[in-house]
MARSEDO-635078 format. One record per residue (C-alpha): x, y, z. Coordinates in Angstrom, 2 decimals, padded with zeros to 5 digits, always signed. Last residue first. Layout:
GUMI      xx      yy      zz
GUMI       X       Y       Z
...
% end
This chain:
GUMI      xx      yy      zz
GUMI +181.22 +205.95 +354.97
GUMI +181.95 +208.77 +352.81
GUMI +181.09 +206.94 +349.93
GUMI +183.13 +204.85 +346.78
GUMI +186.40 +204.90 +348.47
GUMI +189.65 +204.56 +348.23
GUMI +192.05 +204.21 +350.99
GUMI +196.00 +205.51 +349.66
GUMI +199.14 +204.97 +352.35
GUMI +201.13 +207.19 +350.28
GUMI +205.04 +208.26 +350.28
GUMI +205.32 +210.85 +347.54
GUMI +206.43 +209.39 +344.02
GUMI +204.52 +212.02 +342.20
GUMI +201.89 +213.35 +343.52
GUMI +199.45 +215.45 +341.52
GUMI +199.34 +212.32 +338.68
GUMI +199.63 +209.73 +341.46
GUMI +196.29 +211.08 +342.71
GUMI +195.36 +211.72 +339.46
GUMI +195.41 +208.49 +339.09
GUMI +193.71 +206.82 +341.89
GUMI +190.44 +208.71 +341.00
GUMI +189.65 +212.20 +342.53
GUMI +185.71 +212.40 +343.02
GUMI +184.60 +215.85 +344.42
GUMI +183.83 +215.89 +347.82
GUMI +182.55 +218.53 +347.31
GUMI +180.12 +219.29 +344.59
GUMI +179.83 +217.71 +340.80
GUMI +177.29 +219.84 +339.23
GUMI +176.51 +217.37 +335.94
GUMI +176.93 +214.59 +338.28
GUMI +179.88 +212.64 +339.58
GUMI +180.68 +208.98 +338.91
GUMI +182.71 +207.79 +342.23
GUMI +186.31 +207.67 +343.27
GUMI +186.49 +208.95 +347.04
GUMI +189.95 +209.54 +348.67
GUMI +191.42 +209.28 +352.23
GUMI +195.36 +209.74 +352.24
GUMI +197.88 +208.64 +355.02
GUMI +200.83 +210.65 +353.18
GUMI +204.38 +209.92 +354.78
GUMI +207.26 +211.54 +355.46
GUMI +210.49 +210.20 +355.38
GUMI +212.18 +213.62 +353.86
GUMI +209.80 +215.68 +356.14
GUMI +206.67 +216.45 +354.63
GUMI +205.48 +220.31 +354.44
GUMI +206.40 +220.91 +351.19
GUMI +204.84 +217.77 +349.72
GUMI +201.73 +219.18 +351.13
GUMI +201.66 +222.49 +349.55
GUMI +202.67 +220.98 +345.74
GUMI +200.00 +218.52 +346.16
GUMI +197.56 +221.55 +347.17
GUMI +198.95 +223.42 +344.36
GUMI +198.32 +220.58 +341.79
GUMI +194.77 +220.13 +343.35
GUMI +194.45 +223.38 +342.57
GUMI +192.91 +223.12 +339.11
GUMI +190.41 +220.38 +340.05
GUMI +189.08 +221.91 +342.76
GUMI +190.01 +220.73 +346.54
GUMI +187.24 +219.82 +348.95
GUMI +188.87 +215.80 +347.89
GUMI +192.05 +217.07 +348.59
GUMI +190.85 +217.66 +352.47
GUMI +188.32 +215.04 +352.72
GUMI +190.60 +212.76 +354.94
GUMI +194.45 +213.91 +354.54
GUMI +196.72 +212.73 +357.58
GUMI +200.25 +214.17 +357.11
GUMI +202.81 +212.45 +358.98
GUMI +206.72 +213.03 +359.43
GUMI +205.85 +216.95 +359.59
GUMI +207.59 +219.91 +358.46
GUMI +208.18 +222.32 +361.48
GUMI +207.34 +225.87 +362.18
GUMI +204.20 +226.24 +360.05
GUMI +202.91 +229.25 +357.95
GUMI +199.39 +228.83 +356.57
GUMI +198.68 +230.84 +353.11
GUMI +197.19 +227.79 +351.09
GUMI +195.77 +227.01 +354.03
GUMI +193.43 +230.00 +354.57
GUMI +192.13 +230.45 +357.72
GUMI +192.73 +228.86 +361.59
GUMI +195.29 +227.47 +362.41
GUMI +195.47 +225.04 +365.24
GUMI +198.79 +224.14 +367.16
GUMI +199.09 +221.43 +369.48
GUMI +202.33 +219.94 +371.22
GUMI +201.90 +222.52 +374.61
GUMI +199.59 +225.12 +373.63
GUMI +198.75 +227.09 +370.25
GUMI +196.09 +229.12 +368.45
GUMI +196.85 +231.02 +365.95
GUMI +194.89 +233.15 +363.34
GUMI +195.50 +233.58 +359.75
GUMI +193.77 +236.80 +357.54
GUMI +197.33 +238.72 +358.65
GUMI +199.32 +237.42 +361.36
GUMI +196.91 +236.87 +364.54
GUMI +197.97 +235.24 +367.54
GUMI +196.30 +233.11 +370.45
GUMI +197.81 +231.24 +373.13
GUMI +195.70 +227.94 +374.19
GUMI +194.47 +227.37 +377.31
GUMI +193.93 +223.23 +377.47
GUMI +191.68 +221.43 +379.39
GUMI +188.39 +222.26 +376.74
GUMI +190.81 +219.95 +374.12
GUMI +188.25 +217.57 +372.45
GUMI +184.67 +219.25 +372.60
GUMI +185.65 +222.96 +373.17
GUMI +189.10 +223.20 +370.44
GUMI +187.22 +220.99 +368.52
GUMI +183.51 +222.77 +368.61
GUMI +185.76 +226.41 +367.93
GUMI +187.79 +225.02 +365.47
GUMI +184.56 +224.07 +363.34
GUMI +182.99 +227.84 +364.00
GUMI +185.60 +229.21 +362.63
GUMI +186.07 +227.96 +359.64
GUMI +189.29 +227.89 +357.26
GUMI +191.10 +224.61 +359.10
GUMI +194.52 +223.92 +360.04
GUMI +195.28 +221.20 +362.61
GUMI +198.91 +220.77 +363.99
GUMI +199.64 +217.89 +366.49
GUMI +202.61 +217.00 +368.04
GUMI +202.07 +213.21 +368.83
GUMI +202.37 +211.68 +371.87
GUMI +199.40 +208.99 +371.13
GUMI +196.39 +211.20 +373.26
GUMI +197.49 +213.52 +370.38
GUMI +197.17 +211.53 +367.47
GUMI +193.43 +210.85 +368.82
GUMI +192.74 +214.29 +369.84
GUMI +193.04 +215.33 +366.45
GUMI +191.55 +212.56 +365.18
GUMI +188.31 +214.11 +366.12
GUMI +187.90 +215.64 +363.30
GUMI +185.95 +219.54 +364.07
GUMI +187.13 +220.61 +360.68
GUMI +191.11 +219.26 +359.92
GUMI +191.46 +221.33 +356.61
GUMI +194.96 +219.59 +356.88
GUMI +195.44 +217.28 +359.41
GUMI +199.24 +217.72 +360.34
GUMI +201.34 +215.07 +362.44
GUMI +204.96 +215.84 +364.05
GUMI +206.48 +212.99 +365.59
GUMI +205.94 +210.74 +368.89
GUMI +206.11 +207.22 +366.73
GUMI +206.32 +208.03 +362.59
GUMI +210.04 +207.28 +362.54
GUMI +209.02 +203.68 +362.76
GUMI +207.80 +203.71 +359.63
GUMI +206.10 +199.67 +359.02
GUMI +205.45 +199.46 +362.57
GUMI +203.97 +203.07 +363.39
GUMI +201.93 +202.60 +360.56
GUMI +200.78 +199.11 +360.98
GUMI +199.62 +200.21 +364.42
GUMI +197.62 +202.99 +362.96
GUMI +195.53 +201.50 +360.53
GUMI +192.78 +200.31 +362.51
GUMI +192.49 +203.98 +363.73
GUMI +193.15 +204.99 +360.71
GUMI +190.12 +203.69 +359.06
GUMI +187.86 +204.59 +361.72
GUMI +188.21 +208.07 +361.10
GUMI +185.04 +208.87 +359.56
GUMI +182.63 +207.04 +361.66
GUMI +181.03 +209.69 +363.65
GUMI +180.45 +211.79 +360.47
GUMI +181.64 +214.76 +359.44
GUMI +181.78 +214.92 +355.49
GUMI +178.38 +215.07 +354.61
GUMI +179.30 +219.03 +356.05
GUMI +175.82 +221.02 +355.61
GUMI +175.77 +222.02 +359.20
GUMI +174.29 +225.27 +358.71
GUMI +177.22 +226.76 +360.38
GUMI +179.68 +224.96 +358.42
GUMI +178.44 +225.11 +355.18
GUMI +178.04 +229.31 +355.70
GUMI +181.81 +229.42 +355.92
GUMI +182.34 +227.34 +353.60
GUMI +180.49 +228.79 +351.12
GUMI +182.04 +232.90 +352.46
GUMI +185.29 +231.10 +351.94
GUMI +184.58 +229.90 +348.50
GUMI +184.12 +225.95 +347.70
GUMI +186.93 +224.09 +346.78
% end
């Protein structure tokens, strides 16, 4: 995963291959099959881990979702929160290097997630280019994180990419299909591989 201050700087000079109009459209075709294959899933708690600017956001919570979002830069909360939610007034509180920003069934956090508190587990975690930013040695960690956060019938909607990487592999790294079971175990996972980001 790239440092703060990289990520930071990604962000505002827009170098995030990442956000594209098109990168959700997987769930969005997915998402009746999910609510009908785990039931449980319909008006419960969702988190979109190192969320950006995603859009999805909105989506899960136009569906009656609680929504939590956590995401290190600024700048990407800031075009969410004012693209996607500019209705809302949020409450904002700092604890430490995290700040918080909450309203009625949305929270957004924004700083480091290793460190990110939340009130709730959640029934759905929705993971596009989050564990691929991760590197290598704490993916483990992240896995570790997540699986935390999941309530007992939780469930993983994962996005990976699989791909030969170069000599200075860069986010998003490639994480094949197992590793992915390596890091998680027997964890509920709806799994989409792919070879690009789009």
């Amino acid at each position: 995963m790239p440092t703060d201050d990289e990520w930071k700087w990604r962000w505002e000079q827009g170098d995030t291959p990442w956000d594209h109009d098109q990168a959700d459209v997987s769930l969005r075709k997915d998402y009746a099959f999910l609510l009908e294959e785990n039931p449980n899933l319909r008006d419960s708690g969702v988190l979109v881990p190192l969320c950006g600017n995603s859009s999805v956001l909105r989506f899960f919570y136009e569906k009656g979702h609680d929504v939590s979002g956590a995401e290190y830069s600024e700048l990407a909360l800031e075009e969410l929160r004012g693209r996607d939610f500019a209705e809302i007034s949020f409450e904002s509180r700092a604890e430490g290097e995290l700040r918080y920003s909450t309203a009625d069934r949305i929270e957004l956090i924004q700083g480091d997630f290793f460190k990110a508190k939340f009130s709730s587990g959640f029934d759905l975690i929705y993971d596009r280019a989050a564990l691929v930013a991760i590197d290598a040695d704490k993916r483990e960690d992240y896995a570790a994180k997540l699986t935390s956060l999941l309530t007992s019938n939780g469930v993983l909607y994962l996005i990976a990419f699989e791909y030969v990487e170069g000599p200075d592999p860069r986010p998003p790294f490639s994480v094949p299909k197992d590793e992915v079971e390596r890091i998680f175990g027997s964890l509920s996972i709806i799994e989409r591989q792919r070879t690009s980001m789009k």
